[in-house]
C-alpha positions as CSV (number, residue, x, y, z in Angstrom):
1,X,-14.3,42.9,55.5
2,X,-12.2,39.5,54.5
3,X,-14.6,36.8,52.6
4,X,-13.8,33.2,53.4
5,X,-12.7,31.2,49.5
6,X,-14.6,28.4,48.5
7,X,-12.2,25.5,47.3
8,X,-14.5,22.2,47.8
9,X,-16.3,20.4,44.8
10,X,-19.4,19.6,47.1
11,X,-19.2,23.4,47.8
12,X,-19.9,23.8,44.4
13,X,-22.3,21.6,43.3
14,X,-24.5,22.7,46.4
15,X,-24.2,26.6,45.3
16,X,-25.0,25.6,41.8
17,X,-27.7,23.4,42.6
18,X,-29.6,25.2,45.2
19,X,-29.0,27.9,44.8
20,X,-30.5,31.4,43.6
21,X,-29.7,33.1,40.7
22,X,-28.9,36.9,40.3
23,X,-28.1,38.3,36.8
24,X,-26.7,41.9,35.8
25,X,-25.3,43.0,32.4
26,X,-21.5,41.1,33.3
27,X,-22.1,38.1,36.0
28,X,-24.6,35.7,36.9
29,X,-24.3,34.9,40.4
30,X,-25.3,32.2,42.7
31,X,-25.8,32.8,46.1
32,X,-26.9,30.4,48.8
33,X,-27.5,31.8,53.0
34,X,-24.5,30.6,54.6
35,X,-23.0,31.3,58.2
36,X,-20.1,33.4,56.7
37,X,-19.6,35.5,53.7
38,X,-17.7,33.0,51.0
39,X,-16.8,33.7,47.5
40,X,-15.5,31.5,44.3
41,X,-15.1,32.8,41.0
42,X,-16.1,29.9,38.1
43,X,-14.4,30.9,33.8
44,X,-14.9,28.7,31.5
45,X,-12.5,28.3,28.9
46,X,-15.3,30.3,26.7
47,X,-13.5,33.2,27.8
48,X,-10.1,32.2,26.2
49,X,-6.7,30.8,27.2
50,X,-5.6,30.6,30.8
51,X,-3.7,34.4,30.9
52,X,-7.1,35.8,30.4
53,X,-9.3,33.6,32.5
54,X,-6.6,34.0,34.9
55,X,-6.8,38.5,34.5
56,X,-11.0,37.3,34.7
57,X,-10.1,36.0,38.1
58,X,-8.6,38.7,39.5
59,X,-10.5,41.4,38.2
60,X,-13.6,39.6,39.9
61,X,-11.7,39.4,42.9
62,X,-10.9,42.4,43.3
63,X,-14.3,43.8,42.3
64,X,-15.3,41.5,45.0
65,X,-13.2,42.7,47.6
66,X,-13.8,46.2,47.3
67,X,-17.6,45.9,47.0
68,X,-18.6,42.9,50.0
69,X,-19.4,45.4,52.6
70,X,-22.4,46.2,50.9
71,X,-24.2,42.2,51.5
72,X,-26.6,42.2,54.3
73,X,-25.7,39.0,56.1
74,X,-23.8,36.1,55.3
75,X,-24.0,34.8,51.8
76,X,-21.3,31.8,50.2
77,X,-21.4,33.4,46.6
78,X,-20.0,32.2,43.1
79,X,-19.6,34.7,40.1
80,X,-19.5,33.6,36.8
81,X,-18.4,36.5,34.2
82,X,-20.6,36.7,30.9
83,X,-18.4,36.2,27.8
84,X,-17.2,39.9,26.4
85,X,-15.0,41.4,23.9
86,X,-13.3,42.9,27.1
87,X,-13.2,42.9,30.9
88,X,-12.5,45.6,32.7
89,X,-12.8,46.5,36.6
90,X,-15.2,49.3,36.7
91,X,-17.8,47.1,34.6
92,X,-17.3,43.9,37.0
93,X,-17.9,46.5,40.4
94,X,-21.3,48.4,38.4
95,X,-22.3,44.4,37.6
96,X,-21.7,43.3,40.9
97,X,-23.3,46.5,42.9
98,X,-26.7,45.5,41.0
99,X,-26.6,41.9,42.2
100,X,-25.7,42.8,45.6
101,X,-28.6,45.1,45.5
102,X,-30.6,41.7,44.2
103,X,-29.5,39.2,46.7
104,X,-29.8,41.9,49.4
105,X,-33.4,42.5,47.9
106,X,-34.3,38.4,48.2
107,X,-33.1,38.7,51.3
108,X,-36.2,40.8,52.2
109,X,-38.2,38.7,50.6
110,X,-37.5,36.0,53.2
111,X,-38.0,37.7,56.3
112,X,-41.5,39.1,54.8
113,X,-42.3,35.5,54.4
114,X,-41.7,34.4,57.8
């Protein structure tokens, strides 16, 4: 399943603003209901110089990638990493499996309210 990139500043600020927040032991991600399954990756400069944000970005990516079958429905989605000693792959796809399983959870929660 191909995900859609989010590029635009207004983009942005809406996902951060509105929208809900999913935490696991590596990311924090904000996800907002959205017609198509979109994802943007946000590092700091926290996490270092550009060759390591940059290896960040990828990882999460990937990570990404391999693990977006699992949403139920469309979601735009940004991932923010957690600042580590080190980053590797298998700990971004175990952090991002148990947000998933979150944001697939709130999603539930909606359709029991209605």
């Amino acid at each position: 399943m191909k995900y859609l990139r989010i590029k635009k500043n207004a983009q942005f600020q809406k996902l951060f603003s509105r929208g809900k927040k999913v935490f696991s032991p590596d990311i924090t991600l904000f996800c907002f209901p959205s017609d198509k399954l979109r994802m943007a990756v946000a590092v700091s400069k926290k996490h270092g110089k550009a060759v390591k944000r940059n290896r960040i970005k990828r990882l999460l990516r990937a990570a990404f990638e391999r693990e977006c079958t699992l949403f139920n429905g469309s979601w735009s989605v940004i991932l923010v990493p957690k600042v580590s000693e080190e980053y590797t792959f298998r700990s971004f796809v175990k952090s991002l499996d148990i947000c998933i399983k979150k944001v697939n959870g709130l999603c539930g929660e909606k359709s029991k309210k209605q």
